[in-house]
C-alpha positions as CSV (number, residue, x, y, z in Angstrom):
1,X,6.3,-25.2,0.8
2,X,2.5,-24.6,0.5
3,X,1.4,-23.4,-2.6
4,X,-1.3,-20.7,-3.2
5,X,-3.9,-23.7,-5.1
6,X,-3.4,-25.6,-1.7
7,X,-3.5,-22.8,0.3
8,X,-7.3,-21.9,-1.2
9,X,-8.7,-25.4,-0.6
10,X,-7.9,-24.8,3.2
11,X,-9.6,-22.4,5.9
12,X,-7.6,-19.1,6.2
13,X,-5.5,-19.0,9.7
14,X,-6.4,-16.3,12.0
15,X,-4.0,-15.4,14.7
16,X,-5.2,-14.6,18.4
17,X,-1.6,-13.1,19.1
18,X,1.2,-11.2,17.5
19,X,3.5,-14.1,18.6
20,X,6.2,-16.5,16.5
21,X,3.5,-18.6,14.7
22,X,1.9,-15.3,13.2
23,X,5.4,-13.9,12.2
24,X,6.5,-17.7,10.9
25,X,3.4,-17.5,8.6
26,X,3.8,-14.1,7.3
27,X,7.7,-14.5,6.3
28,X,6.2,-17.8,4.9
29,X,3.2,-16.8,2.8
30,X,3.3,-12.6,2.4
31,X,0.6,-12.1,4.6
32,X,-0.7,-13.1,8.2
33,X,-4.4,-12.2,9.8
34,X,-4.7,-11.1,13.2
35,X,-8.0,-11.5,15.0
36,X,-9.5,-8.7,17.3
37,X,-6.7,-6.1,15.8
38,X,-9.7,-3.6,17.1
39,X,-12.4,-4.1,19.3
40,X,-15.9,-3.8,18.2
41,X,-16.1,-0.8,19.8
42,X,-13.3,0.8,18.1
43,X,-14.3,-0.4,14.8
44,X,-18.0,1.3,15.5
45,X,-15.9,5.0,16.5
46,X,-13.9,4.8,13.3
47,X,-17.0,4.4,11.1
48,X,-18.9,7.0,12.7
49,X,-15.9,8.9,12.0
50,X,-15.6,8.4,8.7
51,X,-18.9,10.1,8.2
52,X,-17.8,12.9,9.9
53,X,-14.5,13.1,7.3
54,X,-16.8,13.2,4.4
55,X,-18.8,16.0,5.3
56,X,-16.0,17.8,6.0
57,X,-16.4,17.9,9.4
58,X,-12.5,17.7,10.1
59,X,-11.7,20.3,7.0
60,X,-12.2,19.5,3.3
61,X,-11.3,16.4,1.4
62,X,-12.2,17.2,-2.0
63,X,-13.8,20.3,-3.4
64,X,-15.3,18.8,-6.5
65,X,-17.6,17.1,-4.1
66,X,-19.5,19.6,-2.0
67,X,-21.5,18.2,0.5
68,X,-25.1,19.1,1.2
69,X,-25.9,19.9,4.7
70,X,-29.6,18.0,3.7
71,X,-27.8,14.5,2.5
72,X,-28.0,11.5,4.2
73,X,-25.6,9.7,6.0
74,X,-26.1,7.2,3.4
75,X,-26.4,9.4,0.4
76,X,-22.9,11.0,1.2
77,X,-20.7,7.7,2.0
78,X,-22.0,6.3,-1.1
79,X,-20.0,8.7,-2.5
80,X,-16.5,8.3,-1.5
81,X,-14.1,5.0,-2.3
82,X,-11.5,5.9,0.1
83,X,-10.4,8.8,1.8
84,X,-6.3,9.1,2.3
85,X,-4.7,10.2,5.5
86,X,-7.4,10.6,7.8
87,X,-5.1,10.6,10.4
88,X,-3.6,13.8,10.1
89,X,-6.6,15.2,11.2
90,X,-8.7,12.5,13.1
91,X,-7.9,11.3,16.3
92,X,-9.9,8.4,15.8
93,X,-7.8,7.4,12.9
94,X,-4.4,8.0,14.7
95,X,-4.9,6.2,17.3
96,X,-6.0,3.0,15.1
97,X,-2.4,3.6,13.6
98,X,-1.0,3.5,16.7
99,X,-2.9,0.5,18.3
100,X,-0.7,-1.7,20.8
101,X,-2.0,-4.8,19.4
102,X,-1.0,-4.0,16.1
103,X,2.1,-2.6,16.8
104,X,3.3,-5.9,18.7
105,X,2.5,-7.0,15.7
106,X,4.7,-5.2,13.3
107,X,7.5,-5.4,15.7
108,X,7.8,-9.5,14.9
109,X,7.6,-9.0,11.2
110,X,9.5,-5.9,10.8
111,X,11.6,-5.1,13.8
112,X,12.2,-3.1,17.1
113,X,11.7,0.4,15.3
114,X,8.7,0.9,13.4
115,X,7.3,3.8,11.1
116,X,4.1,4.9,9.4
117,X,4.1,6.8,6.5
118,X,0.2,6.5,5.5
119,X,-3.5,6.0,6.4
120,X,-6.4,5.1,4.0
121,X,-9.9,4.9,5.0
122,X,-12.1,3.0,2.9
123,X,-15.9,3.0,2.5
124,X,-16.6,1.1,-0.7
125,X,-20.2,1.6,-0.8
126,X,-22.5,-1.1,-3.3
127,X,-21.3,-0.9,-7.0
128,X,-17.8,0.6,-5.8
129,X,-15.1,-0.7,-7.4
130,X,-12.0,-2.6,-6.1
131,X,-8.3,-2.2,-6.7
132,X,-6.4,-4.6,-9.9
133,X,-3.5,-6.4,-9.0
134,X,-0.3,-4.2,-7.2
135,X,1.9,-4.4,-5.0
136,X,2.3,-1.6,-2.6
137,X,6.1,-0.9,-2.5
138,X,5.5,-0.3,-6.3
139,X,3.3,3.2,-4.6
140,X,5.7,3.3,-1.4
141,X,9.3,2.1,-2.1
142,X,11.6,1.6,0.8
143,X,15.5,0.1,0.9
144,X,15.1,-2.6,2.5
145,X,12.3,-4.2,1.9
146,X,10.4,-4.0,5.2
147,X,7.0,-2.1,3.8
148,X,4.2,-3.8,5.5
149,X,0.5,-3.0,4.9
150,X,-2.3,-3.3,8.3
151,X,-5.7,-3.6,6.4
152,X,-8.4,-3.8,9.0
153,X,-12.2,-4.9,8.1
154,X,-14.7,-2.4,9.2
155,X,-17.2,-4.7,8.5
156,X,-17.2,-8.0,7.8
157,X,-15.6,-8.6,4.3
158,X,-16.6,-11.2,1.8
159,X,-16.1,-12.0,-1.8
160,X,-19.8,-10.3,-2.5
161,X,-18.6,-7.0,-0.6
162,X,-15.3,-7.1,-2.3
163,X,-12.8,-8.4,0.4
164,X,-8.8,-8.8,-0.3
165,X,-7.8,-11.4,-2.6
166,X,-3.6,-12.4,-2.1
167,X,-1.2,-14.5,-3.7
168,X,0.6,-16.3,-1.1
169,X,4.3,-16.3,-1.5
170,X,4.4,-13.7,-4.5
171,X,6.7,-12.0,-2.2
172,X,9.2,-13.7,-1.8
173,X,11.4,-12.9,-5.2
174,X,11.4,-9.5,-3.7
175,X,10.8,-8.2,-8.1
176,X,8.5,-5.5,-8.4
177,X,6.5,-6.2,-11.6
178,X,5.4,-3.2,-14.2
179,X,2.4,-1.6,-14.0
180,X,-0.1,-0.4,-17.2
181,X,-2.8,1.7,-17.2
182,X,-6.4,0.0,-17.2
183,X,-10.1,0.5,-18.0
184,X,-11.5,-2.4,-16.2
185,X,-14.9,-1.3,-14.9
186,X,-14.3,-3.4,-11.7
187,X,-11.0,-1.3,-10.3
188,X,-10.7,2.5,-9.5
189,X,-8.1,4.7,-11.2
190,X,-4.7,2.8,-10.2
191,X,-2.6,1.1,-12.4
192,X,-2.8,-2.9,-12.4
193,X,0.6,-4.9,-12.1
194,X,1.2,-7.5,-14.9
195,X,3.8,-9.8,-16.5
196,X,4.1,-11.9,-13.5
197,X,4.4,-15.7,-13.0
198,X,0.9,-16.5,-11.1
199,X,-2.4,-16.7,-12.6
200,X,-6.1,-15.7,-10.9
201,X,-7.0,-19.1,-10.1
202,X,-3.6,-19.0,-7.8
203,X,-5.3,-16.4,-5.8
204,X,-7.2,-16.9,-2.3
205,X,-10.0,-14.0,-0.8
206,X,-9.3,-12.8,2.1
207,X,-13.2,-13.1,3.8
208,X,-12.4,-12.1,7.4
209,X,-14.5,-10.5,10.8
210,X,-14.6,-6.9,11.2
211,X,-11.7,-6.2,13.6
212,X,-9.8,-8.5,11.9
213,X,-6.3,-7.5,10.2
214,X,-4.2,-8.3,7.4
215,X,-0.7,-7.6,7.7
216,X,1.0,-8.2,4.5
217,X,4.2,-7.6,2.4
218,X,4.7,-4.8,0.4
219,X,6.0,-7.2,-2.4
220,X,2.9,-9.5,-2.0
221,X,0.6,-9.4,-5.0
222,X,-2.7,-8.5,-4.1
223,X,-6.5,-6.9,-5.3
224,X,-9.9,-6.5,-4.6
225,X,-13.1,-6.8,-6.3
226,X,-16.2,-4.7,-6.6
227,X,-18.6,-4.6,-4.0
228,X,-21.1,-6.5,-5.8
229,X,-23.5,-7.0,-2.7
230,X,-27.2,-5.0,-3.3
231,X,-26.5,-3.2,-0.1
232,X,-24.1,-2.1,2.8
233,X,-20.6,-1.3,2.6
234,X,-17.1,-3.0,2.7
235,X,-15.3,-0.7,5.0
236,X,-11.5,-1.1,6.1
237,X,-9.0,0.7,7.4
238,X,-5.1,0.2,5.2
239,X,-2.1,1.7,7.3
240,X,1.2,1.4,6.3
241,X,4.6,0.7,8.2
242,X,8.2,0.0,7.6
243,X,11.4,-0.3,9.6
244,X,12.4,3.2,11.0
245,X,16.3,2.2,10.2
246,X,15.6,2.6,6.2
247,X,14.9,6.1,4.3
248,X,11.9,6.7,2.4
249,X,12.9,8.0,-0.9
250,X,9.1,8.9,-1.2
251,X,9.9,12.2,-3.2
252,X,11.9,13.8,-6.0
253,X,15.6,14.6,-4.1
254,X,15.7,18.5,-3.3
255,X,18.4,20.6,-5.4
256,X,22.0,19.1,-4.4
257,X,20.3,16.2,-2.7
258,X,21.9,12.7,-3.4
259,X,19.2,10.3,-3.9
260,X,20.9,8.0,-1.4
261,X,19.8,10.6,1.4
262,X,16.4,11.5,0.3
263,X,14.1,10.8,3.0
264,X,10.2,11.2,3.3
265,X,9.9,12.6,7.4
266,X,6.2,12.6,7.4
267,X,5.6,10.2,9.5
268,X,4.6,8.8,13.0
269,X,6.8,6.6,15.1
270,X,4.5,3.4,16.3
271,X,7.5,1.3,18.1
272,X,11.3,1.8,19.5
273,X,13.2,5.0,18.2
274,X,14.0,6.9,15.3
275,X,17.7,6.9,13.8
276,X,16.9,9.8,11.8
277,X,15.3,11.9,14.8
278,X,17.7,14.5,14.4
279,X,16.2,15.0,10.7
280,X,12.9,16.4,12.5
281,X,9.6,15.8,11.1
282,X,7.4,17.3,8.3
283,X,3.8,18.0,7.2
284,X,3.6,17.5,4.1
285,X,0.6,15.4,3.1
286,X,-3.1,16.1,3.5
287,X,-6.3,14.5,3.3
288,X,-8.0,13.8,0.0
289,X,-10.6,11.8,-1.7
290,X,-9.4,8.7,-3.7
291,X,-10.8,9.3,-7.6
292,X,-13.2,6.6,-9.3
293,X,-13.9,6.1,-12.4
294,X,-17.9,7.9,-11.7
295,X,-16.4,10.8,-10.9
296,X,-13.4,10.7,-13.7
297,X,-9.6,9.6,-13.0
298,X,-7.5,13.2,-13.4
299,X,-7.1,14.4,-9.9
């Protein structure tokens, strides 16, 4: 079994398929990359979209940051982190979510019948801050374990932009660890995970091509760092997915509701069919601003 010291000292692997090695290597070490998830040309629509979510052009996405019809391009993005579900309102970002390539994909690491559940856009402009240590099924819990992240560079990422940093094979206990508030000028407003048996120097970045993706567990231990470059951006693209056989208890149960029923049905079907089909769909989230610390952390 590798372990995450020897897996730093070596070149990351980057898939040109969604076939049995990249699925062997993801049950293996958490996490997988797959090279050209998006072409450049797709990558180049969705960040000329993103500018087109902040100023609001799809609706509003947070009205404690108005937007001046005189700013920039580069005076606004340098003020949003992230923007959450962009696709329920961009094209642009729904089709990403539904990419072919990516869903062959998710198919070998999850199964025949795949789900998303959520989008994130983010632009991480110079100075922005990173995310500490989580794991994402602590955020999105599922029953059986099949949560799996798609983070796609925008542009290329690298430990001075603030790229991905994992720890291979924290997945595999399947323990979500506790979570503590934090005031670490590096990471936004999310909690950080703690108490668990790996240390930083364990860790490997994640510097990757734009239109690269990492598909990871939702159990895998994982953060990112400011973007500490004097210029530019770290965009990417975070969808998630899990098997369409397993509820999302994603909400409080409704009055009379068992818990073991409660099921989140706002969601997109990327592969096979839906069990629950006869459940119906919702729309229930919208899209909003991620909060920094520059901008305070009470939403």
């Amino acid at each position: 079994m590798t372990t995450a010291t020897e897996q730093q000292q070596r070149p990351l692997t980057i898939f040109d398929q969604a076939g049995p090695d990249l699925v062997d290597y993801y049950h293996e070490n958490g996490f997988a990359l797959l090279g050209n998830a998006l072409s450049p040309a797709e990558v180049a629509e969705i960040n000329a979209e993103a500018e087109r979510l902040c100023r609001g052009d799809l609706g509003e996405i947070d009205a404690q940051r108005p937007v001046s019809g005189t700013e920039s391009s580069e005076d606004l993005l340098r003020r949003f982190l992230c923007i959450h579900y962009p696709h329920k309102v961009s094209e642009v970002a729904l089709r990403a979510l539904k990419n072919p390539r990516i869903a062959a994909a998710l198919t070998g690491v999850i199964g025949p019948n795949v789900k998303a559940m959520q989008s994130m856009l983010f632009i991480k402009s110079e100075g922005k801050p990173g995310q500490a240590w989580h794991q994402d099924e602590f955020f999105i819990p599922t029953r059986d374990r099949s949560l799996t992240a798609v983070w796609i560079a925008l542009d290329d990422a690298t430990i001075e932009n603030g790229c991905l940093w994992v720890l291979p094979g924290s997945h595999r206990r399947g323990v979500i660890y506790p979570a503590r508030e934090q005031d670490d000028p590096r990471f936004d407003c999310t909690t950080e995970a703690y108490d668990f048996p790996y240390s930083d120097a364990d860790s490997v970045p994640v510097e990757i091509p734009a239109g690269t993706a990492v598909i990871f567990n939702g159990y895998l231990l994982h953060r990112s760092l400011q973007n500490s470059g004097k210029h530019g951006y770290r965009r990417a693209l975070a969808n998630h997915y899990m098997s369409a056989e397993s509820l999302l208890p994603w909400r409080q149960p409704q009055q009379g509701e068992h818990m073991a029923i409660t099921d989140y049905r706002d969601i997109v079907m990327i592969a096979g069919e839906d069990p629950y089909a006869y459940k119906g769909l919702a729309d229930i989230s919208r899209p909003y601003s991620r909060p920094d610390k520059d901008g305070g952390c009470d939403r």
